[in-house]
PQR file with spaces between the fields and no chain letter, atoms N, CA, C, O and H, PARSE charges and radii, in Angstrom:
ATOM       1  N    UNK     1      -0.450   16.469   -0.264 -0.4000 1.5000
ATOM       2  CA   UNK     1       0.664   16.345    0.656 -0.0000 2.0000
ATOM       3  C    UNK     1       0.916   14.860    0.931  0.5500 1.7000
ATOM       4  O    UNK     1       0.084   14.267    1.617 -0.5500 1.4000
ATOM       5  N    UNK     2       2.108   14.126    0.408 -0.4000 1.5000
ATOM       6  CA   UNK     2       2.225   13.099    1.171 -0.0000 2.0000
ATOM       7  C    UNK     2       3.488   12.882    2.218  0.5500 1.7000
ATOM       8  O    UNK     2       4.656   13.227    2.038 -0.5500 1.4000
ATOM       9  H    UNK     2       2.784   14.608   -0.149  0.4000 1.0000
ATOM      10  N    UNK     3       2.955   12.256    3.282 -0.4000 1.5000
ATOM      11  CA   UNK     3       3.063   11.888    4.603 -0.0000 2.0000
ATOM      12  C    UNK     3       4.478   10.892    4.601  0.5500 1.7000
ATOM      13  O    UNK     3       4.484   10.318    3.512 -0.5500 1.4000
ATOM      14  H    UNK     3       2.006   11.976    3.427  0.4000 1.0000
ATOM      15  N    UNK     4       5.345   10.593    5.192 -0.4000 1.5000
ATOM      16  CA   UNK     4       6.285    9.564    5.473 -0.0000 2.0000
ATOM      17  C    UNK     4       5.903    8.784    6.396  0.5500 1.7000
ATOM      18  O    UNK     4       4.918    9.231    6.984 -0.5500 1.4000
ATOM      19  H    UNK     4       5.339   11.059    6.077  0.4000 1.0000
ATOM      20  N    UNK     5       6.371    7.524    6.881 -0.4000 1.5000
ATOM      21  CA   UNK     5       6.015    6.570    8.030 -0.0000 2.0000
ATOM      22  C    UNK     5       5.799    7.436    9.594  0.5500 1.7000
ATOM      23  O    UNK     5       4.941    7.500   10.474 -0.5500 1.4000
ATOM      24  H    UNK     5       7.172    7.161    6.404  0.4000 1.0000
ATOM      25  N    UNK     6       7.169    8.033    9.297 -0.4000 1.5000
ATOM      26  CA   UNK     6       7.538    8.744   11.093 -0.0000 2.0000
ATOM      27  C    UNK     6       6.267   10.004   10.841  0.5500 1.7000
ATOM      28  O    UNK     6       5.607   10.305   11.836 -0.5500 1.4000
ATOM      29  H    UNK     6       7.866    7.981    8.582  0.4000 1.0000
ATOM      30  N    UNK     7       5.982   10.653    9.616 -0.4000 1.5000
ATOM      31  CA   UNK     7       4.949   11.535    9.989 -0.0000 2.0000
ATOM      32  C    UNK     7       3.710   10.986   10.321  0.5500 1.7000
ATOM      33  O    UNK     7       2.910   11.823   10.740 -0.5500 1.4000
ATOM      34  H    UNK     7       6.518   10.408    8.808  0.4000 1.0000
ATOM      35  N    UNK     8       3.390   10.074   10.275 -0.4000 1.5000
ATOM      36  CA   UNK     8       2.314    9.698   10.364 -0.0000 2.0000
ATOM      37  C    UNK     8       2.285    8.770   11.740  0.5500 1.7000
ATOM      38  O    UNK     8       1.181    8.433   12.168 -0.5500 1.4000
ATOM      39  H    UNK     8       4.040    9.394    9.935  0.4000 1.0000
ATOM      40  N    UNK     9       3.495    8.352   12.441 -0.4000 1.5000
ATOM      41  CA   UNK     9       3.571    7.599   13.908 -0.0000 2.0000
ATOM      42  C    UNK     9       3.623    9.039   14.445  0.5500 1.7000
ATOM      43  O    UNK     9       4.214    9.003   15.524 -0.5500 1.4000
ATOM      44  H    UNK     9       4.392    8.626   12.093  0.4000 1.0000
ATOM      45  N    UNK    10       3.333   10.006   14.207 -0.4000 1.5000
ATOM      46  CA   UNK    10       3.745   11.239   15.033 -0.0000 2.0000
ATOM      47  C    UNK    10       2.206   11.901   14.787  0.5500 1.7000
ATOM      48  O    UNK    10       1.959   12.809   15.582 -0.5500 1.4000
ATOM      49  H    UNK    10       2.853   10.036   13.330  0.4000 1.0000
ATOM      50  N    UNK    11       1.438   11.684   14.095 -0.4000 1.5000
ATOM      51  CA   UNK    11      -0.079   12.155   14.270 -0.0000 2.0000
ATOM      52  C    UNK    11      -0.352   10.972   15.073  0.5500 1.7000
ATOM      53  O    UNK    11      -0.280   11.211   16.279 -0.5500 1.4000
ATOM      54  H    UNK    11       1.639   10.947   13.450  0.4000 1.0000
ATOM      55  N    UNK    12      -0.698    9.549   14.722 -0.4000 1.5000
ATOM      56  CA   UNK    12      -0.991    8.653   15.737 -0.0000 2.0000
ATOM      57  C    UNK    12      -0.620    8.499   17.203  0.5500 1.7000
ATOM      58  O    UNK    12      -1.299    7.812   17.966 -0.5500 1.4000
ATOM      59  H    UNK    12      -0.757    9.355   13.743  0.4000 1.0000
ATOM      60  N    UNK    13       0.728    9.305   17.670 -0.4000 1.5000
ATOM      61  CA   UNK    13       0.869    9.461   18.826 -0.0000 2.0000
ATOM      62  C    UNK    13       0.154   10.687   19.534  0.5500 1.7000
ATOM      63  O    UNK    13      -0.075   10.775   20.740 -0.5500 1.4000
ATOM      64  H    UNK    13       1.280    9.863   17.050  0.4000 1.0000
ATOM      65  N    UNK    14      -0.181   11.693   18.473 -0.4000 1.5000
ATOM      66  CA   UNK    14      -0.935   12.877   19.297 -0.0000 2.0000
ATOM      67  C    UNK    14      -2.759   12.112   19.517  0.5500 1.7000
ATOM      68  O    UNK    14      -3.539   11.891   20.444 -0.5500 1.4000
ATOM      69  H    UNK    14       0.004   11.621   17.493  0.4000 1.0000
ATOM      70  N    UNK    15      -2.716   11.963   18.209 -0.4000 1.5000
ATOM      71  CA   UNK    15      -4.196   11.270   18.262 -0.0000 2.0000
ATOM      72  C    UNK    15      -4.690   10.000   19.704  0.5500 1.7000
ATOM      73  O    UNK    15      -5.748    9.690   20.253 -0.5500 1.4000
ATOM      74  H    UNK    15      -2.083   12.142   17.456  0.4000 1.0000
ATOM      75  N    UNK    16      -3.643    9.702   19.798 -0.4000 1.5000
ATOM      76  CA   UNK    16      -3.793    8.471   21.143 -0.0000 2.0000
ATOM      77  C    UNK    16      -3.746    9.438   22.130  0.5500 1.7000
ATOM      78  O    UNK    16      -4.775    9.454   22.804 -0.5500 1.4000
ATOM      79  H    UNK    16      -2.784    9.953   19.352  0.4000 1.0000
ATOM      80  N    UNK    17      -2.830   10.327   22.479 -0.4000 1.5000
ATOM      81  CA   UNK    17      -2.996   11.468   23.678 -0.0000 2.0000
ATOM      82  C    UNK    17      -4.393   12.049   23.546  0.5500 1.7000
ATOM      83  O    UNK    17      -5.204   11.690   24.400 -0.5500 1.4000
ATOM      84  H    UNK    17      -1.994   10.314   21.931  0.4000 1.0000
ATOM      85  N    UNK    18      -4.618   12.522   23.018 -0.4000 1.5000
ATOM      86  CA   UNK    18      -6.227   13.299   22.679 -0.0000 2.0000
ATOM      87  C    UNK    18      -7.164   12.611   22.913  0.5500 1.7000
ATOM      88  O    UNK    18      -8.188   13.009   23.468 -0.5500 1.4000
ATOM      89  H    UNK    18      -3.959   12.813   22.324  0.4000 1.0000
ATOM      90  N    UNK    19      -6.892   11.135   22.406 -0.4000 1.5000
ATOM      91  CA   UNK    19      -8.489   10.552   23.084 -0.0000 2.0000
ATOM      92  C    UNK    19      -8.503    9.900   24.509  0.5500 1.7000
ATOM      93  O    UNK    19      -9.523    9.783   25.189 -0.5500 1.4000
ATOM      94  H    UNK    19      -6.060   10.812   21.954  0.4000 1.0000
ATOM      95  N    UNK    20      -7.033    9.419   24.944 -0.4000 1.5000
ATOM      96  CA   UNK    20      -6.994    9.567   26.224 -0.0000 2.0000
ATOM      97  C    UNK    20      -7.464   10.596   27.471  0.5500 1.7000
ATOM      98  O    UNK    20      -7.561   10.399   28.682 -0.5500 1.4000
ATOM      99  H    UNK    20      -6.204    9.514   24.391  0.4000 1.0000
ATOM     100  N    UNK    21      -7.702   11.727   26.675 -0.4000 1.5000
ATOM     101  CA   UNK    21      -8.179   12.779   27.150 -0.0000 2.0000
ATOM     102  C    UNK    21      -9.870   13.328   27.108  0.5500 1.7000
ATOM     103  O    UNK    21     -10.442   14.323   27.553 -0.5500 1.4000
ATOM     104  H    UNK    21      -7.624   11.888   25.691  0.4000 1.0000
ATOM     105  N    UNK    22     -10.254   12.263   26.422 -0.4000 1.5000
ATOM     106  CA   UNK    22     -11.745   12.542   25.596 -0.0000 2.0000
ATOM     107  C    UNK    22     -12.782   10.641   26.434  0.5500 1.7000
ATOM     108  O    UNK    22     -12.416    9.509   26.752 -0.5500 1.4000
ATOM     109  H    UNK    22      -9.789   11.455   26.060  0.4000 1.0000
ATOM     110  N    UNK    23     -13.717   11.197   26.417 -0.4000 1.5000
ATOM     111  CA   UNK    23     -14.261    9.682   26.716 -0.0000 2.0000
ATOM     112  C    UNK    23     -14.735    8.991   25.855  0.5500 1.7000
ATOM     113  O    UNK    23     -15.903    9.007   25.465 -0.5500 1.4000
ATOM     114  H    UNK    23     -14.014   12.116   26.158  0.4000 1.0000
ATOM     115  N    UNK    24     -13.660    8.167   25.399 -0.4000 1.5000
ATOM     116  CA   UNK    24     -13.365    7.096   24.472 -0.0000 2.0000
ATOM     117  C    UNK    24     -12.765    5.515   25.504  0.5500 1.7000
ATOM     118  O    UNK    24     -11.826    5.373   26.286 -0.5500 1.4000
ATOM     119  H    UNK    24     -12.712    8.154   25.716  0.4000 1.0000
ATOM     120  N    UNK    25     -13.797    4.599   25.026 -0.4000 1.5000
ATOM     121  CA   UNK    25     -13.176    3.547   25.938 -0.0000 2.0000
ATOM     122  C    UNK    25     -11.805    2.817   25.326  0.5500 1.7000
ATOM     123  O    UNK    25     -11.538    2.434   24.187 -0.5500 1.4000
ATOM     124  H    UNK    25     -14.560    4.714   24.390  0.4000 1.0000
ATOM     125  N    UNK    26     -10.959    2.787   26.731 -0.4000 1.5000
ATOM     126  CA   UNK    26      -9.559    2.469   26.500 -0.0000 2.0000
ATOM     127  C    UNK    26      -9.160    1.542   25.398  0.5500 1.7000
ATOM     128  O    UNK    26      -8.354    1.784   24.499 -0.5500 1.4000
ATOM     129  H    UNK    26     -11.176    3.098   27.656  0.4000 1.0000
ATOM     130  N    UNK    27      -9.936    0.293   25.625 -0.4000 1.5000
ATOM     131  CA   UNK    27      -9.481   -0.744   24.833 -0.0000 2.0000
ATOM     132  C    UNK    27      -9.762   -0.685   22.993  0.5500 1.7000
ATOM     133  O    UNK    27      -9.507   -1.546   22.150 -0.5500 1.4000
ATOM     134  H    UNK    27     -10.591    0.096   26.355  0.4000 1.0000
ATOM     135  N    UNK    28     -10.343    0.611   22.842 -0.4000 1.5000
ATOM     136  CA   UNK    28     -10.505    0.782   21.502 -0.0000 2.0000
ATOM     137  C    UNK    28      -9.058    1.750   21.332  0.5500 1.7000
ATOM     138  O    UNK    28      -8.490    1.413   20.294 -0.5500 1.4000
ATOM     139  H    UNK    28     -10.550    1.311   23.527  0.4000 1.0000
ATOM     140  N    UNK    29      -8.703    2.273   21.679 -0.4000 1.5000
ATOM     141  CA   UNK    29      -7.636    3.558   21.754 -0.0000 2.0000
ATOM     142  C    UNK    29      -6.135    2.459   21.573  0.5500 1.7000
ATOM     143  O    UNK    29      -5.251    2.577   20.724 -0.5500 1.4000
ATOM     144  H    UNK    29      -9.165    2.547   22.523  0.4000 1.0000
ATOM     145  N    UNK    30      -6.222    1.589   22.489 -0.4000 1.5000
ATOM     146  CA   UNK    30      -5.534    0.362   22.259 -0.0000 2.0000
ATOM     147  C    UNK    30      -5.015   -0.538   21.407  0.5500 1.7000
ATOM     148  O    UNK    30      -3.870   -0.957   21.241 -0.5500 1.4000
ATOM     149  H    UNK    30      -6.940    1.494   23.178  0.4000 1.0000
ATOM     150  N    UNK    31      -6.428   -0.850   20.708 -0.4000 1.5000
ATOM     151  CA   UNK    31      -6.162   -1.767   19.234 -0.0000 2.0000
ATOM     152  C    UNK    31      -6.319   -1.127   18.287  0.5500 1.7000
ATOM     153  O    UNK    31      -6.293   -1.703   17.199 -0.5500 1.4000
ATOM     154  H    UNK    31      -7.358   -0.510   20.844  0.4000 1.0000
ATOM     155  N    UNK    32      -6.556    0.414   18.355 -0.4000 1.5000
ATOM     156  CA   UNK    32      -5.915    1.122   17.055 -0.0000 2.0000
ATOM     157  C    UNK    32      -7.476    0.724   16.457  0.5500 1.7000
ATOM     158  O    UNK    32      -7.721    0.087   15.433 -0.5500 1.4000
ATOM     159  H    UNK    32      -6.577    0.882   19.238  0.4000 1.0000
ATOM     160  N    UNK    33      -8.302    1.222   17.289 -0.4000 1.5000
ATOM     161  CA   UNK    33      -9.792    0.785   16.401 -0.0000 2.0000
ATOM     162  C    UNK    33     -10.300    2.120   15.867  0.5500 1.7000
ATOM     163  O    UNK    33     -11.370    2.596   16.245 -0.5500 1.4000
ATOM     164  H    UNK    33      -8.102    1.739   18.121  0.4000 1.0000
ATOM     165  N    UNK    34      -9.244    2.899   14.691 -0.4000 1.5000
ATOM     166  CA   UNK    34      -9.576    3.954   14.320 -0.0000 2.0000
ATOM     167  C    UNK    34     -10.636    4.277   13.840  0.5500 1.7000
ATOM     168  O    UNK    34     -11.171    5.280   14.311 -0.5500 1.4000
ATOM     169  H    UNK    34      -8.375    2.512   14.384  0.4000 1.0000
ATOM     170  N    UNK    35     -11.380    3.464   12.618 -0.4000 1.5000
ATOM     171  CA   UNK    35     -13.237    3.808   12.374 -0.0000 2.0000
ATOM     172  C    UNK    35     -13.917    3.527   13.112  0.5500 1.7000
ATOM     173  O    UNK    35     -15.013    4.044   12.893 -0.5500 1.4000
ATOM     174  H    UNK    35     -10.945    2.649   12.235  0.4000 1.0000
ATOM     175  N    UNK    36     -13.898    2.882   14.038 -0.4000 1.5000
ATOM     176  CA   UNK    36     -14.762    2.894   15.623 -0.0000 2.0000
ATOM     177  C    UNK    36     -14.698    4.478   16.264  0.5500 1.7000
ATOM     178  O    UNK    36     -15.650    5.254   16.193 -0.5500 1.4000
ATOM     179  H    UNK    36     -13.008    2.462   14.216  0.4000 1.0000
ATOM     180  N    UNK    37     -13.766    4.709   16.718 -0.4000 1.5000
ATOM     181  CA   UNK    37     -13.506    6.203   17.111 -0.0000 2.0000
ATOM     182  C    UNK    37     -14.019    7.374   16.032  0.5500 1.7000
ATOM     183  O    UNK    37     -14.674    8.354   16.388 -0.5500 1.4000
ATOM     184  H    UNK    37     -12.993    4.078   16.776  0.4000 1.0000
ATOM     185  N    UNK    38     -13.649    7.132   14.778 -0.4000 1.5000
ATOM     186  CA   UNK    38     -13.952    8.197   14.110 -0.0000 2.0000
ATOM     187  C    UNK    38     -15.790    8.052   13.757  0.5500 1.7000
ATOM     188  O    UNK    38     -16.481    8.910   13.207 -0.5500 1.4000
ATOM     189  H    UNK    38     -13.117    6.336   14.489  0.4000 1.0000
ATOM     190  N    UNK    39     -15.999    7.422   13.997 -0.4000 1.5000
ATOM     191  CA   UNK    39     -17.557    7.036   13.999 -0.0000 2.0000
ATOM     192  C    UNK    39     -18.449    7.368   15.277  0.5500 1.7000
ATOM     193  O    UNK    39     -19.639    7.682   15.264 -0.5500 1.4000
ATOM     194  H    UNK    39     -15.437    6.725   14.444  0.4000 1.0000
ATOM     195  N    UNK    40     -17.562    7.221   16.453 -0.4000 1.5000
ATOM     196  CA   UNK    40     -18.455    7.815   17.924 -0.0000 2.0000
ATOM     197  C    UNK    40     -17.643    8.855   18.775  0.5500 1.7000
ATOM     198  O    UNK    40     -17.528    9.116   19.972 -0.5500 1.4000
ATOM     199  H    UNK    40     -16.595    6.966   16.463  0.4000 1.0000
ATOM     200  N    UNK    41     -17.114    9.344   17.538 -0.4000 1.5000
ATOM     201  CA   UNK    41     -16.142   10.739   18.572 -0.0000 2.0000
ATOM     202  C    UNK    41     -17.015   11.875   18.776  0.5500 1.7000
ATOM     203  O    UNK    41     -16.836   12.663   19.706 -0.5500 1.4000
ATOM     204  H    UNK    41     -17.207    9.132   16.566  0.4000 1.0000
ATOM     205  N    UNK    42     -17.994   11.989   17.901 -0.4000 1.5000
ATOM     206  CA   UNK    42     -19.202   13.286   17.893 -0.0000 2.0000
ATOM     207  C    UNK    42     -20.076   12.932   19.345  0.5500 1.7000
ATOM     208  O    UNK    42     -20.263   13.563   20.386 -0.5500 1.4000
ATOM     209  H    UNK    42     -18.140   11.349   17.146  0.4000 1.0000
ATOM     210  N    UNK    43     -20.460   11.724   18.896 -0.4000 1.5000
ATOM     211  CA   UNK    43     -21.513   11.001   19.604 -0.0000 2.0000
ATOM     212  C    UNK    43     -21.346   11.232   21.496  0.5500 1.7000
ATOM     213  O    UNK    43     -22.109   11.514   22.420 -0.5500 1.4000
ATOM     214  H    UNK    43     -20.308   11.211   18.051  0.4000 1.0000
ATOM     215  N    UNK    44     -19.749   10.888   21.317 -0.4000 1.5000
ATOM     216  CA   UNK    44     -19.465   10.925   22.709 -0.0000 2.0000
ATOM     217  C    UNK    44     -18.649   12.556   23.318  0.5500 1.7000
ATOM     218  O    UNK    44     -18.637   12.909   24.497 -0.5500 1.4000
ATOM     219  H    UNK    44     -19.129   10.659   20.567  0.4000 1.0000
ATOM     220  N    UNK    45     -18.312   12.980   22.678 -0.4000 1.5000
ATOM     221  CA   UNK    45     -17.270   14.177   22.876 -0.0000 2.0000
ATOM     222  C    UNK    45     -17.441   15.480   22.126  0.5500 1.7000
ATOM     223  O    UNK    45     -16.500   16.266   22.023 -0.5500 1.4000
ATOM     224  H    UNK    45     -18.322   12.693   21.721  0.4000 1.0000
ATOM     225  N    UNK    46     -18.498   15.690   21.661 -0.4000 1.5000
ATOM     226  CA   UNK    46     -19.528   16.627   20.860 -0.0000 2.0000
ATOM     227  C    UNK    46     -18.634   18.003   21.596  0.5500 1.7000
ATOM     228  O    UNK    46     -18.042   18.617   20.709 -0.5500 1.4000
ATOM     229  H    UNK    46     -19.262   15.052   21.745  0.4000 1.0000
ATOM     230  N    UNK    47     -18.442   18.525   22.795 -0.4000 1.5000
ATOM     231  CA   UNK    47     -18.300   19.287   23.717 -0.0000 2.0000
ATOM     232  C    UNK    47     -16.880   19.798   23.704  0.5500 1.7000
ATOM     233  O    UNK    47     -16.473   20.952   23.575 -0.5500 1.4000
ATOM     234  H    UNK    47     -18.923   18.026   23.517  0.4000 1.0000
ATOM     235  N    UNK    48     -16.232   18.683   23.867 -0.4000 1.5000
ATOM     236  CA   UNK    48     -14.606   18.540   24.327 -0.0000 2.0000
ATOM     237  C    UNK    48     -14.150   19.737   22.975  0.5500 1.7000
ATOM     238  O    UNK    48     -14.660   19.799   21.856 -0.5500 1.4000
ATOM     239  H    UNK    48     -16.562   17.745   23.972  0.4000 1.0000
ATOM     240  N    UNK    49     -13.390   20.324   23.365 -0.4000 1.5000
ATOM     241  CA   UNK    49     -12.472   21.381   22.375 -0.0000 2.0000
ATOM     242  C    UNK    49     -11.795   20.686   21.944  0.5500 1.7000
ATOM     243  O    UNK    49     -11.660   21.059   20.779 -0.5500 1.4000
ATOM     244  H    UNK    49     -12.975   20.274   24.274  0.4000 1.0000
ATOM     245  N    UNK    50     -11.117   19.695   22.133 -0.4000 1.5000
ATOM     246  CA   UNK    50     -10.177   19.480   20.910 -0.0000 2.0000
ATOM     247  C    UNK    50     -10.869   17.832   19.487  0.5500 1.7000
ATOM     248  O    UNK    50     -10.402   17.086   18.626 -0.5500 1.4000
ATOM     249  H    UNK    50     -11.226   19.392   23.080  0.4000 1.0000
ATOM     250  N    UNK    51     -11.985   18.103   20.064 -0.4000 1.5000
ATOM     251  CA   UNK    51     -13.164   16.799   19.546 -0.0000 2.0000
ATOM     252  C    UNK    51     -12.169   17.045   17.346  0.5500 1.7000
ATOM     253  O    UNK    51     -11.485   16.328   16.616 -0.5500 1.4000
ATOM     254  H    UNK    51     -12.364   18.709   20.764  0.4000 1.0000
ATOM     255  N    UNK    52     -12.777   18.497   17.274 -0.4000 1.5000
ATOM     256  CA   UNK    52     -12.388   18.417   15.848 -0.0000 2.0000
ATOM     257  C    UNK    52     -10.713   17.966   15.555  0.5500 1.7000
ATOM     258  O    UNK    52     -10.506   17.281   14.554 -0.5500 1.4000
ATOM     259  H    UNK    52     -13.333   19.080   17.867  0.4000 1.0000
ATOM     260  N    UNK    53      -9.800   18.267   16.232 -0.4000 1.5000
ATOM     261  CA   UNK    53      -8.363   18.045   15.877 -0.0000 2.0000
ATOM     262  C    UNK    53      -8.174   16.763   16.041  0.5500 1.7000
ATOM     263  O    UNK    53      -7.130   16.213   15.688 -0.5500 1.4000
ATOM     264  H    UNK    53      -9.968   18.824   17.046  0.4000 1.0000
ATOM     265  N    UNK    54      -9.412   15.988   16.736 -0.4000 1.5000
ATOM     266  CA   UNK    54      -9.369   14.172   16.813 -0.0000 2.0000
ATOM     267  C    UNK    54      -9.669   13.811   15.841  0.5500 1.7000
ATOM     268  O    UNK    54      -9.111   12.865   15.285 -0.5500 1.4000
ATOM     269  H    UNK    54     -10.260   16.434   17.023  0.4000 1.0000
ATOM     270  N    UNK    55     -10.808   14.576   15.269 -0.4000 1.5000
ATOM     271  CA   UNK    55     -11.318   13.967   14.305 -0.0000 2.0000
ATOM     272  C    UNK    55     -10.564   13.818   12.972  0.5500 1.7000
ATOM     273  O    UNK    55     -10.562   12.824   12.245 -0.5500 1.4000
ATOM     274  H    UNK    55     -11.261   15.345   15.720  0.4000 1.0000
ATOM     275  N    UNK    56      -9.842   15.136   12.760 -0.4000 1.5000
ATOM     276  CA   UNK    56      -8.918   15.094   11.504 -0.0000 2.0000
ATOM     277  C    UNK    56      -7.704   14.546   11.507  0.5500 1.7000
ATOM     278  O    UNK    56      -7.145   14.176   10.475 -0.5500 1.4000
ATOM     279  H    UNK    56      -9.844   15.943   13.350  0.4000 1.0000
ATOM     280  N    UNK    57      -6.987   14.413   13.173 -0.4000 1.5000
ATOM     281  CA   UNK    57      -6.290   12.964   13.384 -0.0000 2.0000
ATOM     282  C    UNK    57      -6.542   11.942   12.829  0.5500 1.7000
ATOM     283  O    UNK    57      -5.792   11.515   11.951 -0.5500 1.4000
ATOM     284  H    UNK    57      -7.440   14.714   14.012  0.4000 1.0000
ATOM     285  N    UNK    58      -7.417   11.435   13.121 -0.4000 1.5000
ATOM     286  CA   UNK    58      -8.046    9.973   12.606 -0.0000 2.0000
ATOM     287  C    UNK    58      -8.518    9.815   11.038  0.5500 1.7000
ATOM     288  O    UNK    58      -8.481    8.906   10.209 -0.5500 1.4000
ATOM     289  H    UNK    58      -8.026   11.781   13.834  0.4000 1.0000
ATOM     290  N    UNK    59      -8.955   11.100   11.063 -0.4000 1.5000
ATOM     291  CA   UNK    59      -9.285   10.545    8.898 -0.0000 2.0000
ATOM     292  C    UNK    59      -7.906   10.663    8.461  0.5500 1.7000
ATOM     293  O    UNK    59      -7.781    9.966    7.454 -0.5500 1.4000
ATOM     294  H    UNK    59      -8.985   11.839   11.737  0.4000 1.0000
ATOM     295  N    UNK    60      -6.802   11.239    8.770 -0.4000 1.5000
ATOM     296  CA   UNK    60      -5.364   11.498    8.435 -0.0000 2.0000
ATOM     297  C    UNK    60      -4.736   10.081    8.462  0.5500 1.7000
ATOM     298  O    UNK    60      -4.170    9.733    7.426 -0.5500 1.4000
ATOM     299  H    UNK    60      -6.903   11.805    9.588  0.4000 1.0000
ATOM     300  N    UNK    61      -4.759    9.149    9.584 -0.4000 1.5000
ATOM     301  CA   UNK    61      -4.268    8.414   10.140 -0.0000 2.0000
ATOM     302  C    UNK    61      -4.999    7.049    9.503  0.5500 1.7000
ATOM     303  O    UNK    61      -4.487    5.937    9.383 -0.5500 1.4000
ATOM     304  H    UNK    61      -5.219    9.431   10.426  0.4000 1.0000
ATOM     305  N    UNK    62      -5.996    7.359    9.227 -0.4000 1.5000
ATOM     306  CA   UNK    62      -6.980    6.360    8.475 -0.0000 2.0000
ATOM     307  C    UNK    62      -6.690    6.214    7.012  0.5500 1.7000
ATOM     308  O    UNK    62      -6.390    5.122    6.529 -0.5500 1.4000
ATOM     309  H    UNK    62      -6.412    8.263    9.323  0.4000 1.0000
ATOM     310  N    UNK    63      -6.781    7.333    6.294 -0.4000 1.5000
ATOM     311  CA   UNK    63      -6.094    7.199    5.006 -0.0000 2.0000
ATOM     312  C    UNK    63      -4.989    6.646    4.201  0.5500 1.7000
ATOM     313  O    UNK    63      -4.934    6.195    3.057 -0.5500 1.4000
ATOM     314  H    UNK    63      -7.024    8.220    6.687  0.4000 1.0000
ATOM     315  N    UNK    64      -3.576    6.924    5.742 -0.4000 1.5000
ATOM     316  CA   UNK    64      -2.422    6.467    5.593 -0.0000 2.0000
ATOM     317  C    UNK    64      -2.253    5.223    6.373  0.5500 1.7000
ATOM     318  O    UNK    64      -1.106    4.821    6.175 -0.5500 1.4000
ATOM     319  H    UNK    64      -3.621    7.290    6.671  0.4000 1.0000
ATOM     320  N    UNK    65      -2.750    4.616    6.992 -0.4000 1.5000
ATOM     321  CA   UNK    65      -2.641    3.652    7.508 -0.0000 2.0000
ATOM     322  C    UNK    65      -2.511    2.187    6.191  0.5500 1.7000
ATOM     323  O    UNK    65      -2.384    1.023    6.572 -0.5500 1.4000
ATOM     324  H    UNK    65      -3.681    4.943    7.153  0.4000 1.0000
């Protein structure tokens, strides 16, 4: 499947809602420090229900970036 620009500012905008919602510190969520996050999203948010739909946010968003 490939992705267009706007599809992919449109996973990055859900993905920024979601970890706003998850305890992820702000200033990483900020500078778009996507392998930071995708590296301590288990670590920190193991629990949170929507932990997996972050996670495949971010390898999505990571790929196409």
């Amino acid at each position: 499947m490939i992705l267009n620009e706007e599809d992919i500012r449109r996973k990055e905008s859900a993905l920024v809602t979601i970890l706003e919602m998850m305890d992820m510190p702000q200033p990483r969520i900020e500078r778009k420090d996507w392998q930071w996050c995708l590296r301590n999203i288990k670590v920190r948010n193991s629990d949170h229900p929507m932990c997996l739909t972050a996670e495949e946010l971010l390898r999505c968003v990571i790929k196409y970036k």
